[in-house]
N, C-alpha and C positions, 0 to 999 in steps of 0.2 A: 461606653462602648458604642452607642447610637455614633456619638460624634465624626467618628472614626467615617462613619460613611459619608457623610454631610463633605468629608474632603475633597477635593476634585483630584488629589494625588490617588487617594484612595480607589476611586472611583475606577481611573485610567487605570491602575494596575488591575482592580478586578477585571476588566475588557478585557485586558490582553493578556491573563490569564485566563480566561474563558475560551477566548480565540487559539491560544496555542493548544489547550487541552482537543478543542473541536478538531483542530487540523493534526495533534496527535490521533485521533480518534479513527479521522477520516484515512491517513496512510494507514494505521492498522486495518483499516476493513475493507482497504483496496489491494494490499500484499501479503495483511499473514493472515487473517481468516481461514478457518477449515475451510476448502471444497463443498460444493453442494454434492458433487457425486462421489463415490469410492475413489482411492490413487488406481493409478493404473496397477494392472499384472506386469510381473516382467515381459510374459506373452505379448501383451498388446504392445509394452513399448518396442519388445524387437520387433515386430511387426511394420508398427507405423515407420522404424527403421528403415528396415528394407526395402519399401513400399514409396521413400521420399527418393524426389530425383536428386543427384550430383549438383552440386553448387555448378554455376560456371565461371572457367577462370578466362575473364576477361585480359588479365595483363600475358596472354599470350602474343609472342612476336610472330 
């Protein structure tokens, strides 16, 4: 079983097993991680709503 590591196929596949697991890791803990604070209320989302200006629409003639 030692040998197995001794192989440089071996070797390269552990790397880039490690590599994809880390860079799996790092997209989970940049997009689906819980929140540090509470979700919002529906209150505050309508809020901040009402509160944001209108896009503007630049392809006016």
């Amino acid at each position: 079983m030692r040998d197995i590591w001794h192989h440089p196929l071996s070797r390269e596949i552990l790397l880039i097993l490690i590599v994809k697991i880390s860079l799996v890791f790092a997209i989970w803990w940049l997009f689906f991680r819980a929140p540090e604070t509470a979700p919002l209320s529906p209150e505050q989302v309508s809020q901040a709503m009402l509160q944001s200006r209108p896009a503007v629409d630049q392809h006016k003639e």
